[in-house]
N, C-alpha and C positions, 0 to 999 in steps of 0.2 A: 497491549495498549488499552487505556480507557476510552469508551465510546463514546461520542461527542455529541450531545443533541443540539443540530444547525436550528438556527430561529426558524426555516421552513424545511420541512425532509425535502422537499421538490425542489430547491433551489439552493445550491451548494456551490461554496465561493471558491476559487483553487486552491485558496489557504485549509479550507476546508479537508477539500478531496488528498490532498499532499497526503495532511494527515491520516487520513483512512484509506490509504493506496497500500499499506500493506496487510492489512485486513479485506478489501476489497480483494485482491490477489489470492488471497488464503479462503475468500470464501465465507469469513466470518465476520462480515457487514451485519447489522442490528435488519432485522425487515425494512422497517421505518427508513432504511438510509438507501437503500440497494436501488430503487427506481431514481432516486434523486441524483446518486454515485453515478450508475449509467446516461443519463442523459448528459452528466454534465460532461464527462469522456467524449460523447458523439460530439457533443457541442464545442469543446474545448482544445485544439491541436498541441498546444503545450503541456497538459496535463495529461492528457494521451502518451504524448512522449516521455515525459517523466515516471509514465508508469511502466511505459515498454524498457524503458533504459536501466530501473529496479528489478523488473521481469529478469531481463536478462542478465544482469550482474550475477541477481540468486541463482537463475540457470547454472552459470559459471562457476559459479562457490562452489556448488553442488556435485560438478561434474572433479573438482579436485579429489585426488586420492585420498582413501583413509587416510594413510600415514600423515596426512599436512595438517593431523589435529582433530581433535573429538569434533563434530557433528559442524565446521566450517559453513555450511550454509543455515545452521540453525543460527549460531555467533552473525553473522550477517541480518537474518530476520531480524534480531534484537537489538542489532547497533539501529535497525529505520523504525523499530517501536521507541528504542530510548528516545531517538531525534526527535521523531512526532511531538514526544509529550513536553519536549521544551516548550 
């Protein structure tokens, strides 16, 4: 996914955070966004949840067998970077 610079790094809208929830998860937040991503999480219970309910899907992908398909929670990571970048 491409990196998004929000008009302030410190304050990030949900539409926002959605987008960079699967980057934020992976770790691979821009510096610039990673204090603004977390506060907005403490602050936010819906986008909390939407990130725990992504958490755990990959969790799940993840935990299926080789045999159900080359790298199933990778394919998963990329179908929420394609969404993102609509």
């Amino acid at each position: 996914m491409t990196a998004r610079t929000p008009a302030s790094s410190t304050s990030l809208s949900c539409k926002e955070v959605s987008e960079l929830v699967t980057e934020g998860m992976e770790g691979a937040l821009p510096a610039d966004l990673r204090d603004g991503f977390a506060d907005h999480l403490c602050g936010c219970e819906a986008c909390r949840t939407f990130g725990e309910q992504i958490d755990a899907t990959v969790r799940i992908v993840r935990m299926l067998p080789r045999d159900a398909g080359p790298e199933p929670g990778e394919r998963v990571m990329e179908a929420f970077r394609t969404r993102a970048r609509k």
